[in-house]
N, C-alpha and C positions, 0 to 999 in steps of 0.2 A: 187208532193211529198206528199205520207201520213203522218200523223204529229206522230211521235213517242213520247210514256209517256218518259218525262224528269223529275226526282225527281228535286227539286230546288238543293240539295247539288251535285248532277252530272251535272246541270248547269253552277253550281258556278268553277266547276273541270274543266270545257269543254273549259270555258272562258279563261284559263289559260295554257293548253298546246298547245305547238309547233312544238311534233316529236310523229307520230302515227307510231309506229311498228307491223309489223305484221309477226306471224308465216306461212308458207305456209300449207304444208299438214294439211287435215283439218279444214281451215278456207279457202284460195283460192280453196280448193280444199273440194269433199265430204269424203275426208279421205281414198278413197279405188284408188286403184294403175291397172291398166291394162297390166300385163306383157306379151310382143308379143313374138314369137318363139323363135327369133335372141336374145331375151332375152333384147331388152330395152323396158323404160316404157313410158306409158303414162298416163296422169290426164286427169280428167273432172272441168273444172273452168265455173265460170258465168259471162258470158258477159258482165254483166251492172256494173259487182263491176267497170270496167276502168272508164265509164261514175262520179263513185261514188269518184275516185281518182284525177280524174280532176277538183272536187267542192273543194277536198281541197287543192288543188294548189292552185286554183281561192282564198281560205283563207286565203293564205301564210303558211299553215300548213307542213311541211316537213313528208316524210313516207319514211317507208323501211320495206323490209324483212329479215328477221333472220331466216334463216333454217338452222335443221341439216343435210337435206338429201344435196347428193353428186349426184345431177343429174341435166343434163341439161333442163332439163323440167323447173326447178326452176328459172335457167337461163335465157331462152328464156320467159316463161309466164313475166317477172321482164321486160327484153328490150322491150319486145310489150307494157308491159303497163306504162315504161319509169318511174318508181320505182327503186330506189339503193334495192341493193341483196347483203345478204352477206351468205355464204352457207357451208356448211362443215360443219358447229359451235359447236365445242365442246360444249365451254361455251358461252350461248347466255348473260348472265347478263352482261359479259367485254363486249362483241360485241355492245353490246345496253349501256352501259358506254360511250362507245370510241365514237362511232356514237355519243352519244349525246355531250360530250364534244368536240368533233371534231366543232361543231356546237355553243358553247357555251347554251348548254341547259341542265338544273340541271332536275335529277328524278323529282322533282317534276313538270315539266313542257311538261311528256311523260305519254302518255298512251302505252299500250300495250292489240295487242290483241291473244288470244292464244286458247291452247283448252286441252293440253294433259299435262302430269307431269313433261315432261322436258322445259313447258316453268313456272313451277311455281318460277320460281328463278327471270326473268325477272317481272313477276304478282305479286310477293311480295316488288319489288323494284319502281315502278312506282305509279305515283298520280290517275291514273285512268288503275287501270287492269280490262280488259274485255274479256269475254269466247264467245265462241259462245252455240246456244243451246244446239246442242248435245254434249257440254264437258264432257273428261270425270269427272264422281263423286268425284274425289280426287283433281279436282282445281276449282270447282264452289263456293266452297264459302269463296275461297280467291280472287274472282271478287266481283268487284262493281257495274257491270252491265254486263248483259247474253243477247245478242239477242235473239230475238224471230225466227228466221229464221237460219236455223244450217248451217254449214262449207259449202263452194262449194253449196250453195242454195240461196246467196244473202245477208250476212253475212255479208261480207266486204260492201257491197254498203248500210248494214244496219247504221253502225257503220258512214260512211263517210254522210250518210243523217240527221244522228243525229246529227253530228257538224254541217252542215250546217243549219240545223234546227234553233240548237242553237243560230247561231254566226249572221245568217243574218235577222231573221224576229223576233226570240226570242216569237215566238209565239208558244212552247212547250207545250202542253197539261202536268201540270205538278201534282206531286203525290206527297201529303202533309206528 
């Protein structure tokens, strides 16, 4: 694992949450959709982000996704990599309420990772909101951290290597 730059106060944040959320299109995904004749779709996802979501099980860290799309793609990608899905979502901030209360776990003890404007609602309510690289320009800097590595490119397995960075050797290269 390369050691990803951990400021000390994204540290101190890391050390404290227990429900990682995640947007799908866009961050499991590179954001772009393949629609075949028959007219369903298909994504391209990264293989190792599953690898990156079994470190934080291994954590006791809880995750899920919060999408608005209505397809089963979101579905199946979520049972492969044995991740709660919630999909349809109007509104993701209740969705991401419920789940955490469902759980007994307060905002402040959720990150969230997102990329585009309808998850700024979720990214304003969370202890640690995070974008991926290529988010777009109208929710980057209401994140507290931006992977280096953008949506559907390793993203998720960036995000999941940084808690465990964090949590098990605390050996964060960190940025004063």
């Amino acid at each position: 694992m390369s050691q990803i730059k951990i400021t000390h106060k994204i540290e101190k944040i890391i050390g404290n949450i227990r429900l990682i959320a995640f947007d799908f299109d866009g961050v499991f995904t590179d954001n772009m959709v393949y629609v075949l004749q028959d007219g369903t779709e298909a994504v391209r996802c990264f293989r190792s982000d599953g690898l990156g979501l079994q470190k934080l099980e291994q954590l006791g860290i809880e995750t899920v996704i919060i999408s608005t799309e209505a397809n089963p793609v979101v579905s199946a990608r979520a049972h492969k990599l044995k991740i709660r899905c919630v999909q349809d979502c109007r509104d993701k901030r209740a969705a991401l309420e419920s789940i955490a209360g469902e759980s007994g776990i307060s905002l402040a003890e959720v990150a969230f990772v997102g990329n585009d404007i309808n998850d700024l609602p979720c990214l304003m309510c969370v202890a640690l909101p995070i974008v991926v690289h290529d988010a777009h320009p109208d929710v980057i800097a209401h994140a507290v951290y931006r992977t280096s590595r953008p949506g559907g490119y390793g993203a998720v397995r960036e995000v999941c290597d940084m808690f465990a960075q964090s949590r098990t050797d605390g050996r964060g290269t960190r940025e004063q």
